[in-house]
C-alpha positions as CSV (number, residue, x, y, z in Angstrom):
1,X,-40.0,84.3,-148.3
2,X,-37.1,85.4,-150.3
3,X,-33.8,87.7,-149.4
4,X,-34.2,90.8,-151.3
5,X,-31.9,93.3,-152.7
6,X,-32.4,95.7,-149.3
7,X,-31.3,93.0,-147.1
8,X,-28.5,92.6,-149.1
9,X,-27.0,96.0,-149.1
10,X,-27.9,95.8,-145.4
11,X,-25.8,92.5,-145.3
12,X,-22.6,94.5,-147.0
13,X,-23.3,97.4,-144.1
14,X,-23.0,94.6,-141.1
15,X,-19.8,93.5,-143.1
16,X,-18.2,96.6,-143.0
17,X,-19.3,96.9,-139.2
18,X,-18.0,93.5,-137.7
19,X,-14.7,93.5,-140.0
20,X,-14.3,96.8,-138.0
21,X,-15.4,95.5,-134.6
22,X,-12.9,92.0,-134.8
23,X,-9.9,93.4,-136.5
24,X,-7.9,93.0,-134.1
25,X,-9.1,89.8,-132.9
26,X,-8.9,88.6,-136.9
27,X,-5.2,89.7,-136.6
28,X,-4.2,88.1,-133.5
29,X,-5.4,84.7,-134.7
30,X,-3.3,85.7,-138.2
31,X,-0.6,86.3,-135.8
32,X,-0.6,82.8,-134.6
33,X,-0.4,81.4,-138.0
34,X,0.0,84.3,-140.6
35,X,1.1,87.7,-141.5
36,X,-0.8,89.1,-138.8
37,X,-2.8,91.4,-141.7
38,X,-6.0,89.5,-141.8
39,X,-7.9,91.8,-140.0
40,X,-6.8,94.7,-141.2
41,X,-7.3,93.6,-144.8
42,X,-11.1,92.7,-144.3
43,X,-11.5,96.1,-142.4
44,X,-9.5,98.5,-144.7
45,X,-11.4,95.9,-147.6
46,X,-15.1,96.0,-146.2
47,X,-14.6,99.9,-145.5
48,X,-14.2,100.3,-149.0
49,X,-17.3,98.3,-149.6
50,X,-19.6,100.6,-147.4
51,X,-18.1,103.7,-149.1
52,X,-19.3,102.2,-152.1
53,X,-22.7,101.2,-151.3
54,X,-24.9,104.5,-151.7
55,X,-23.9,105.2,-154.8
56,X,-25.2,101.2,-156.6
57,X,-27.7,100.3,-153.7
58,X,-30.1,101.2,-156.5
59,X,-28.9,98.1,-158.7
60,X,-30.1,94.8,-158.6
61,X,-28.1,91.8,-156.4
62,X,-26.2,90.8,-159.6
63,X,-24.3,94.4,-160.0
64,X,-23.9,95.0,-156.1
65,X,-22.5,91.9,-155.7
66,X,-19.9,92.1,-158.7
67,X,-19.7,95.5,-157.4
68,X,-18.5,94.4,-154.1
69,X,-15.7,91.6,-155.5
70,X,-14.8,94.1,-157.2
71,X,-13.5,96.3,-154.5
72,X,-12.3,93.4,-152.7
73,X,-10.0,92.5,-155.2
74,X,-8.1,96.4,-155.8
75,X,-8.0,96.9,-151.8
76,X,-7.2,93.7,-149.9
77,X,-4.2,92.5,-149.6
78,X,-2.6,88.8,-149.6
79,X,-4.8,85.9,-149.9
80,X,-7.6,87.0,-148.8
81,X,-8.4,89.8,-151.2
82,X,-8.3,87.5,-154.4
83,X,-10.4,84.5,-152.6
84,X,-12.8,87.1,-151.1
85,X,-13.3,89.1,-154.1
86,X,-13.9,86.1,-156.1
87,X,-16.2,84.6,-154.6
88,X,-18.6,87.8,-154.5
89,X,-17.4,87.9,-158.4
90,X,-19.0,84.2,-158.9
91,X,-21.8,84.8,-156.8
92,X,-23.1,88.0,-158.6
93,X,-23.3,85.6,-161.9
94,X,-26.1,83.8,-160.7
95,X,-27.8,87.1,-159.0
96,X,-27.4,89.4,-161.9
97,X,-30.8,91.1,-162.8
98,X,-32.4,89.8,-159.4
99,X,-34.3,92.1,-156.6
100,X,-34.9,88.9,-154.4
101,X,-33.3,85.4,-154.3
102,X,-35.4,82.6,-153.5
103,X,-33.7,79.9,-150.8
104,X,-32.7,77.6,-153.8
105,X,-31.6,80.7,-155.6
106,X,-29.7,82.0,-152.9
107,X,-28.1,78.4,-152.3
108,X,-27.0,78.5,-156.0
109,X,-25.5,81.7,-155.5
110,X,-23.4,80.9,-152.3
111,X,-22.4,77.2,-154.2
112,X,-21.0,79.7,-157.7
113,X,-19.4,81.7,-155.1
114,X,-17.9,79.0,-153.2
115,X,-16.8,76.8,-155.7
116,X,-15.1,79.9,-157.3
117,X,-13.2,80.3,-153.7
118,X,-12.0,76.7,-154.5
119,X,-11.4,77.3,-158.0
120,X,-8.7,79.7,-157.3
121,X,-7.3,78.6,-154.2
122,X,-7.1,74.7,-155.1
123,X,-7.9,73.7,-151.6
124,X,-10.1,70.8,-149.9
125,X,-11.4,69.8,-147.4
126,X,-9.3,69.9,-144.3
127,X,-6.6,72.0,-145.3
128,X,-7.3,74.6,-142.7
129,X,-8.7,77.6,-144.7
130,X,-11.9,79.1,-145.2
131,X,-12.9,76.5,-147.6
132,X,-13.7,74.3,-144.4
133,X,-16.7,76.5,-143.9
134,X,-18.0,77.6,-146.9
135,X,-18.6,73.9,-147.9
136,X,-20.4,72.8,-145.4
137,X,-22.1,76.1,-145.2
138,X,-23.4,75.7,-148.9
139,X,-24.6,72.0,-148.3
140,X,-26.8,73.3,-145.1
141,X,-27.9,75.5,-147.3
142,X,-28.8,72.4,-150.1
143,X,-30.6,70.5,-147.4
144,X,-32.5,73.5,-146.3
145,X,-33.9,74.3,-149.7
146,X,-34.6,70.3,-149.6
147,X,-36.5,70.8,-146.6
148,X,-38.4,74.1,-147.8
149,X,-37.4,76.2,-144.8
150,X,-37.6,79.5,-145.0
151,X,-34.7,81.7,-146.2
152,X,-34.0,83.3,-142.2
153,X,-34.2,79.6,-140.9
154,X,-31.8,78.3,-143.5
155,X,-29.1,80.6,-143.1
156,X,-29.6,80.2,-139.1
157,X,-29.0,76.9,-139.3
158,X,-25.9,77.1,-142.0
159,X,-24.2,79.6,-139.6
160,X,-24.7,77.2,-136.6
161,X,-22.9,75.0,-139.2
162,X,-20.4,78.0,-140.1
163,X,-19.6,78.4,-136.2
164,X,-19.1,74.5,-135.4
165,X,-16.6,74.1,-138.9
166,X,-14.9,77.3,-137.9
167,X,-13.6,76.1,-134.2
168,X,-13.0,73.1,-136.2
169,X,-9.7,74.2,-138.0
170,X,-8.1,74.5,-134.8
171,X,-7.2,70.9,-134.8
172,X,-6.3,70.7,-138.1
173,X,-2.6,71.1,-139.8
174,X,-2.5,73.8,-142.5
175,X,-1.7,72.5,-145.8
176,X,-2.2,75.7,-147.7
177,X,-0.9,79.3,-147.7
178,X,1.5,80.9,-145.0
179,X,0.1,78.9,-142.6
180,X,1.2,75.5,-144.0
181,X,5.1,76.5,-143.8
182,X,4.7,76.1,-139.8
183,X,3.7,72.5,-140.6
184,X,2.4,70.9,-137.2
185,X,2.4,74.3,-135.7
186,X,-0.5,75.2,-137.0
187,X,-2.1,72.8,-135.1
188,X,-4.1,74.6,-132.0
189,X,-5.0,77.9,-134.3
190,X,-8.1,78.7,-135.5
191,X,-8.0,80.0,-139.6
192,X,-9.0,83.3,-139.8
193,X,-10.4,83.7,-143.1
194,X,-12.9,80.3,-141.9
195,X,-13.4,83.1,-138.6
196,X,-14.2,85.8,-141.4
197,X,-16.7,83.6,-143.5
198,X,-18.2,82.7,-140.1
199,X,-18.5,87.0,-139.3
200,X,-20.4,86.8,-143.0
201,X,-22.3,84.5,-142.4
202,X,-23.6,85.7,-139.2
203,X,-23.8,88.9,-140.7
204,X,-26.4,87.5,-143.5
205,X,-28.4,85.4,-141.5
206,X,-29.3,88.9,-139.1
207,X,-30.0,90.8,-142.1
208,X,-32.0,88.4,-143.2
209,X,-34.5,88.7,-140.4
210,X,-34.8,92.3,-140.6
């Protein structure tokens, strides 16, 4: 079983959906910690996306992905927008000229975009941003491929993973961005751009069983 290019575009389509449904809760956890424009940004961003989509749904995963960064980067604003668009940007690298990505292929994929995430943003592990989930999200992704699940069942089980390393930024201090100049403030705040990976994720993994 493999993700193919449908599912993808299908995947952009929930994007644009739940970015639209949790705006405002994206923005009152930004408020907490933030500028308070997180939400809006992945809405007005992911809105963008969608309008997009008819007009390359045609192309293979490589181009809508790029495609998709792309957009991300010229209409979201702050961090977000740059991290985002990158790692769609990275990820498209490794899909370009593909109708379907096999489990290992789609785990490289999410690991190029990832890394690209880290790349530009220089954070680790525990600094409080969405870096805290796409890392472990991309190693449950490894281990499935080493356990030759099938794609739907692999990205179940990394958004299970995406969920738990979410709520687990709440206890941490920020150490990068906005957030970090409230030092132990941050404390007792979820991140929302780990809450927005987690929406992707969950996004994916429902596409994926259509």
């Amino acid at each position: 079983m493999s993700l193919n290019r449908e599912q993808v575009v299908d995947w952009l389509y929930r994007c644009g959906e739940v970015f639209n449904q949790q705006c405002d809760f994206l923005t009152g956890l930004d408020k907490e910690i933030g500028d308070a424009d997180h939400g809006l940004n992945m809405r007005r961003g992911f809105s963008k996306v969608v309008e997009k989509l008819p007009s390359i749904a045609d192309k293979d995963i490589g181009f809508i992905l790029k495609n998709t960064g792309m957009v991300l980067l010229s209409n979201v604003g702050g961090a977000s927008g740059p991290l985002f668009g990158t790692f769609f940007i990275r990820a498209a690298q490794s899909a370009q000229a593909h109708q379907s990505l096999t489990l290992v292929e789609l785990y490289q994929m999410m690991r190029e975009g990832a890394d690209g995430v880290i790349n530009r943003g220089k954070a680790e592990p525990g600094d409080k941003t969405m870096c805290d989930v796409w890392l472990p999200v991309v190693e449950s992704l490894r281990q499935s491929s080493e356990q030759q699940l099938t794609v739907a069942q692999a990205l179940q089980t990394a958004t299970d993973v995406a969920e738990a390393a979410a709520h687990a930024t709440i206890p941490m201090q920020a150490r990068k961005g906005r957030a970090s100049y409230l030092g132990e403030r941050s404390i007792g705040h979820q991140d929302p751009g780990a809450t927005s990976v987690l929406f992707m994720m969950q996004m994916l993994t429902a596409a994926a069983r259509e």
